[in-house]
C-alpha positions in Angstrom: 0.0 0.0 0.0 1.4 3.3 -0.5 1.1 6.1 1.6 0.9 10.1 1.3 3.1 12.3 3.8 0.0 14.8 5.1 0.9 17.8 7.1 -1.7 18.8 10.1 -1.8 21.7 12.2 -3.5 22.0 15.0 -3.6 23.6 18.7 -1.4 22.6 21.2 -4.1 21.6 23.8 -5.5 19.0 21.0 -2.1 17.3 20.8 -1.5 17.3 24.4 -5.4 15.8 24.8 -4.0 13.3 21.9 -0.7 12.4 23.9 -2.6 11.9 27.1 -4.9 9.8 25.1 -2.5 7.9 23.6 0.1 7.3 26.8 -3.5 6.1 29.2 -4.7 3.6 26.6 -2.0 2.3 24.5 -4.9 1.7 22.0 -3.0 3.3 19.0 1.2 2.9 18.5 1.6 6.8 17.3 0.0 9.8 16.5 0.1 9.4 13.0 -1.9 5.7 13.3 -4.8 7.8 15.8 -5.0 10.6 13.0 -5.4 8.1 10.5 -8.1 6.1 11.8 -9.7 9.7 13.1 -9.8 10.2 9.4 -11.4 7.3 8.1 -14.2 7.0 11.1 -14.7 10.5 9.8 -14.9 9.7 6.2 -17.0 7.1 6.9 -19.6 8.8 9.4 -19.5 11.6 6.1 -20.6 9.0 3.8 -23.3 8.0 5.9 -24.6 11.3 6.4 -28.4 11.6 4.9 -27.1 16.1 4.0 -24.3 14.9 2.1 -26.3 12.2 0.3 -28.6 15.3 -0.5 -25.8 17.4 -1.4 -24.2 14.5 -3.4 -27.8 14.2 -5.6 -27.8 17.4 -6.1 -24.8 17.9 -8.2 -26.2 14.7 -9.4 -29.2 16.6 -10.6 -27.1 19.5 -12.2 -24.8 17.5 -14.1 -27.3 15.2 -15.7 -29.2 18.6 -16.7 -25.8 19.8 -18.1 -24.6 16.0 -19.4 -25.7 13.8 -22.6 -26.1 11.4 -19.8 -29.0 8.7 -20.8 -32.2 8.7 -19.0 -31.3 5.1 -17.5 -27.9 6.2 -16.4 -29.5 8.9 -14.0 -32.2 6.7 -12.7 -29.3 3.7 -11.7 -27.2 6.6 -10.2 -30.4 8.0 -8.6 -31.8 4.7 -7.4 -28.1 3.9 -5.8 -27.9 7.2 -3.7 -32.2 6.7 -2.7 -31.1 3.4 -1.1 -28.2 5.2 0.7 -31.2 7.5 2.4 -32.6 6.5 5.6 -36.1 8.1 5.6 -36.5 9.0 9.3 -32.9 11.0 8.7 -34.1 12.3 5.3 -37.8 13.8 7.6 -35.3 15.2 10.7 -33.0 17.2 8.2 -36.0 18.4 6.1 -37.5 19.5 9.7 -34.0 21.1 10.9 -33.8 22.8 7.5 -36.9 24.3 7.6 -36.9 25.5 10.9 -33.3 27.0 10.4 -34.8 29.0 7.4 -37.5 30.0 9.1 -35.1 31.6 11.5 -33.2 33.3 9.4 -36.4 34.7 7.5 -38.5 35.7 10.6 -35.7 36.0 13.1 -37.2 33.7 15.5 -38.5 29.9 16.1 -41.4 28.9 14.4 
């Protein structure tokens, strides 16, 4: 497998919390195995994530309006991200949306 040499900043107090971390558990060799592992839980919990699913159909959307993409292309890339969407997740973010717009409109709660 071949690796890439990333460079992270970031404050001191989060490496020192990562150094105490890592010296209490012995869970992870290094830093640099804990940051990589960090990263993929991340990328993972991203990919699961019902906005990003929205986000990623979306630029679906737009590209297939810009593309010579057949009609049964979109629908199999369509159909793929719909079974990615949990539909309790999909009603909370419409909710959270909405009520974060109607902030920002009215000023207040609805």
């Amino acid at each position: 497998m071949k690796y890439a040499s990333v460079s992270v900043k970031f404050p001191v107090e989060l490496d020192t919390e990562i150094e105490r971390f890592l010296d209490e558990t012995g869970i992870y060799t290094n830093k640099s195995e804990f940051i990589k592992e960090a990263c993929r839980s991340h990328l993972r919990e991203l990919n699961d994530d019902t906005a990003i699913t929205a986000l990623r159909l979306e630029q679906l959307l737009a590209q297939a309006e810009q593309s010579h993409q057949s009609d049964a292309d979109i629908d199999d890339e369509l159909t793929a991200l719909g079974e990615k969407v949990d539909a309790d997740d999909l009603e909370r973010a419409i909710e959270e949306a909405r009520e974060e717009t109607a902030t920002q409109v009215y000023g207040s709660d609805s």
